[in-house]
C-alpha positions as CSV (number, residue, x, y, z in Angstrom):
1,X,0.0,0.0,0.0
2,X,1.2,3.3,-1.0
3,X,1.8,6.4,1.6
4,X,-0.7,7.9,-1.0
5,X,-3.3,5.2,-0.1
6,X,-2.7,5.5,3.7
7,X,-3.0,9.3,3.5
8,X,-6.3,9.3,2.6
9,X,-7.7,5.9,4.3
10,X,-6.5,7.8,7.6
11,X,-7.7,11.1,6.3
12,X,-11.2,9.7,6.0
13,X,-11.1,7.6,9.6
14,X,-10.4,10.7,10.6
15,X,-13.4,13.0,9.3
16,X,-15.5,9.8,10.4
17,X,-13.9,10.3,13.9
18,X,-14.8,14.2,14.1
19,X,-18.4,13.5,12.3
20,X,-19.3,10.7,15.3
21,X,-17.4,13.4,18.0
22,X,-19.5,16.1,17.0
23,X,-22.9,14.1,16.7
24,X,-22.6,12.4,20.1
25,X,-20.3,13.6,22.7
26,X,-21.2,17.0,24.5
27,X,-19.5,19.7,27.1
28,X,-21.9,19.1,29.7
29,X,-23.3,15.4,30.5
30,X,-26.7,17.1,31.4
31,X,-26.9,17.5,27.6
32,X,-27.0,14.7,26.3
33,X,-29.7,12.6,25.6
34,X,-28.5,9.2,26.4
35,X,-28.0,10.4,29.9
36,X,-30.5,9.1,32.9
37,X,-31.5,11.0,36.0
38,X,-29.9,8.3,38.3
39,X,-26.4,9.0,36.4
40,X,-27.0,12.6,36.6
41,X,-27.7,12.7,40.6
42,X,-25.1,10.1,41.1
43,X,-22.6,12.9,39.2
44,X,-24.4,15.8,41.1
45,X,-21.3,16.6,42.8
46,X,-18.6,16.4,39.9
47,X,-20.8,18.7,37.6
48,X,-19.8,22.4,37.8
49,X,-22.7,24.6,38.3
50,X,-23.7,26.6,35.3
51,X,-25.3,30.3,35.4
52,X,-27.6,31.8,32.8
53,X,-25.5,33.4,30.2
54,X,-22.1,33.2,32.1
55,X,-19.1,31.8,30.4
56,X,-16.1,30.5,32.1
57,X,-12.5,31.9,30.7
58,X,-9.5,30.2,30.4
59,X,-6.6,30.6,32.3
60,X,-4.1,31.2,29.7
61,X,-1.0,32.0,31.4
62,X,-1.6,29.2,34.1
63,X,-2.5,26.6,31.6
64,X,0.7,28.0,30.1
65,X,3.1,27.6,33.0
66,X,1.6,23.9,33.5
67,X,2.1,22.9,29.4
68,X,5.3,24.4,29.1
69,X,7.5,21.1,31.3
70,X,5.6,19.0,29.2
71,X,6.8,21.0,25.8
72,X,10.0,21.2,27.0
73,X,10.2,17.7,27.5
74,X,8.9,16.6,23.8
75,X,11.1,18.8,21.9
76,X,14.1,17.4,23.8
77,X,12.5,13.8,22.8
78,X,12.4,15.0,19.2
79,X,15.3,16.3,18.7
80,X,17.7,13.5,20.1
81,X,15.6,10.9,18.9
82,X,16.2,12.7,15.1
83,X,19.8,12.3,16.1
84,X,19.6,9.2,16.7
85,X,17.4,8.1,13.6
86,X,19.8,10.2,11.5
87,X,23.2,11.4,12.5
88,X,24.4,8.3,14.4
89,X,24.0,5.6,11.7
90,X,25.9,7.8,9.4
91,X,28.2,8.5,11.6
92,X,29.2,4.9,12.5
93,X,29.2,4.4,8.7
94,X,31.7,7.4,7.9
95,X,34.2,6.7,10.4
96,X,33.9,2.7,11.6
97,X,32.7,1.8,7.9
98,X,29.7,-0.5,9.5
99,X,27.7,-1.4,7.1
100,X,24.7,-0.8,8.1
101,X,22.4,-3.3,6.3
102,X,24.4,-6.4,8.2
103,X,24.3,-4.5,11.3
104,X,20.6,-4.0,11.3
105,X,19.6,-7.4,13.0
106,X,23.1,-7.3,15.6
107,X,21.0,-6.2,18.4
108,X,18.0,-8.6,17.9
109,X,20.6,-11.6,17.5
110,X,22.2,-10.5,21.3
């Protein structure tokens, strides 16, 4: 199968995904219709209260300072595992002239 092919079979999962996301899940349990009155006083507690009109707002800089570890973290994932997936095997070819294609199965055989 082509990268072509997968593109667009996972392109389509995809919008299938978002159309079943939008159709059935909601914010708020209390507004959806699949949910029962013994559910929703069991989950009474858990449910934030919601005012007439009233919107929440985010807390930008907060969420920020919590997200920013965890990007931090991923970039430093990314970029040595690029080195890893790319510099080091030509490395080891350039100066210890491994070839590579017999080496590939060394660690599985250990």
């Amino acid at each position: 199968m082509s990268w072509r092919v997968s593109f667009v079979v996972i392109g389509a999962v995809s919008l299938l995904w978002l159309v079943a996301w939008i159709w059935y899940f909601r914010d708020d349990p209390r507004d959806h219709p699949a949910m029962t009155m013994p559910f929703l006083t069991l989950q009474r507690d858990a449910l934030p209260i919601r005012a007439a009109g009233v919107t929440r707002t985010i807390p930008w800089v907060r969420l920020a300072r919590h997200m920013m570890p965890v990007t931090v973290v991923d970039f430093c994932y990314g970029w040595t595992l690029w080195l890893f997936l790319t510099w080091i095997p030509a490395f080891f070819f350039g100066n210890y002239h491994q070839n590579l294609q017999a080496s590939a199965l060394f660690p599985v055989a250990c």
